[in-house]
N, C-alpha and C positions, 0 to 999 in steps of 0.2 A: 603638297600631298603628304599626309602623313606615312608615316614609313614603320614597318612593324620589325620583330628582330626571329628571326627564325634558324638556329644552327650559327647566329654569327653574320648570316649574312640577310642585308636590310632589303625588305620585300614593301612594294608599293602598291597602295590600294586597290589597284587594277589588279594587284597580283593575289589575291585574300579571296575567298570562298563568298557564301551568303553572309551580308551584312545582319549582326544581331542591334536591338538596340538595349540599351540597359532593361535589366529586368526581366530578360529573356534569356535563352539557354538552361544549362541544370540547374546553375544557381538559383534561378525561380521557378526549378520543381515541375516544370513542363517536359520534363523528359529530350529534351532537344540537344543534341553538343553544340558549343560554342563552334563560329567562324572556323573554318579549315584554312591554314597558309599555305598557300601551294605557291612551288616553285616555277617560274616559267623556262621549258628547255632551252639550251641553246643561250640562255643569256650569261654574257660574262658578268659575272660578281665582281666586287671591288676589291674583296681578298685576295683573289687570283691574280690579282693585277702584278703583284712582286714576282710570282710562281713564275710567272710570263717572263717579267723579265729576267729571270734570273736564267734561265732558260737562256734566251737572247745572246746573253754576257758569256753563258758556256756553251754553247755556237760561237761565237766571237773566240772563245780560246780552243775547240776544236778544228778554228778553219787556221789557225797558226799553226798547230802544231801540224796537221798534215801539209800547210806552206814548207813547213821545219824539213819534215821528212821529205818530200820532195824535190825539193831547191836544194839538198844538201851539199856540201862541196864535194862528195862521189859521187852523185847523180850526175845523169845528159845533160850538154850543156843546152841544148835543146828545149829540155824539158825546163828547164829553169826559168825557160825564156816565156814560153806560152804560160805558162800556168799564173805567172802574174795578175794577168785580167780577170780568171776566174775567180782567183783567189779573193782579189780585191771587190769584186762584184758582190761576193757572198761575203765580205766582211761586211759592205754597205749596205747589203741585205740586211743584215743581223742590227746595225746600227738602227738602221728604218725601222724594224720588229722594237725593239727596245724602247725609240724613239714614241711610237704606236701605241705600246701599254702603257707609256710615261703619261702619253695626253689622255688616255681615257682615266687612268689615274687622277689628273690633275684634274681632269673635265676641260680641256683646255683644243679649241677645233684645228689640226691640222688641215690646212689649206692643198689644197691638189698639188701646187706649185710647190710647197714645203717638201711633201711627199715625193714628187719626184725629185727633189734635191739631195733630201734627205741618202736617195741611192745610185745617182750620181755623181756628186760632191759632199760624201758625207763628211770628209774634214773639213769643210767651209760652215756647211747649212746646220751640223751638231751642234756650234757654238751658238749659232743665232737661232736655233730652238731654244737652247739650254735658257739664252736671255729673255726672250719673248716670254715662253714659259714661265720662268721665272722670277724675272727683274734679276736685280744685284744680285740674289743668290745664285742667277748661274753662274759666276765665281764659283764657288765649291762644286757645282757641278761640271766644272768644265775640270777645275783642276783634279777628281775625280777620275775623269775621264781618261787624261793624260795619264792619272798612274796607273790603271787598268790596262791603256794602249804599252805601256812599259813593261806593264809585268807579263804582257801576250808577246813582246818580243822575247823577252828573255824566254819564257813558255816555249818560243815556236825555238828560239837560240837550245835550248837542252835536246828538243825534241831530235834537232837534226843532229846535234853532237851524238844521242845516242844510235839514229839511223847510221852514224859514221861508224863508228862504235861496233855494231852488227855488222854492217856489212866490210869493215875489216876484218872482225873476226872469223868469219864465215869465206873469206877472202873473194869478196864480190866486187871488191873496191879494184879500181887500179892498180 
């Protein structure tokens, strides 16, 4: 299909107005406008696709840092305890989201089986998208990965030192 360019983002023949053919429209003085590009709603663009993820990646550093604040070493010991599974559910969530616009991205079909992997065992099933996906370069994408999952520790590490922080000051602490 040919594909047209409207704003940036590539529109497909099904998505164009009435077909002109040469020689028709203003240009030959019949008074008629050219083809109208119309947008179809609801569909994701391929631009959006980074915005998506990026998104994804900062849900992945906002569920550390409330990990931070919550598990901090003055919080319940309680609360430190439960909150794990949640915590970790909505990181594998956010992996799967990421995961999700990477293949629409790529054009690449995540499999059902992937997908639930993907948010049950995301530290297993991430590499073996990254590779499938990819070939050899998921190497950089993995290694990638690792340094993002590094820098959400340290992230959620400052988060909680500052909840320490406050809640000494304010003497809420122990």
């Amino acid at each position: 299909m040919a594909e047209h360019e409207n704003n940036g983002s590539p529109l497909k023949d099904k998505d164009v107005g009435p077909a002109s053919t040469a020689g028709e429209g203003v240009a030959s003085g019949n008074g008629q406008a050219p083809p109208v590009l119309v947008e179809v709603p609801g569909e994701i663009r391929p631009g959006s696709y980074r915005k998506h993820k990026r998104l994804a990646l900062a849900g992945l550093l906002l569920v550390m840092v409330c990990y931070g604040v919550v598990t901090d070493p003055f919080s319940i010991p309680e609360t430190r305890d439960w909150m794990r599974f949640p915590c970790g559910l909505l990181w594998s969530f956010f992996v799967f989201l990421w995961c999700y616009f990477d293949a629409l991205e790529l054009q690449y079909p995540l499999s059902k089986t992937m997908k639930i992997c993907l948010v049950v065992v995301a530290a297993v099933a991430f590499p073996v998208y990254a590779f499938r996906s990819r070939g050899l370069a998921g190497f950089k994408t993995v290694g990638w990965a690792i340094l993002f999952f590094l820098l959400s520790v340290v992230v959620g590490g400052i988060a909680a030192g500052i909840s320490c922080g406050i809640k000494y000051a304010l003497k809420i602490a122990p």
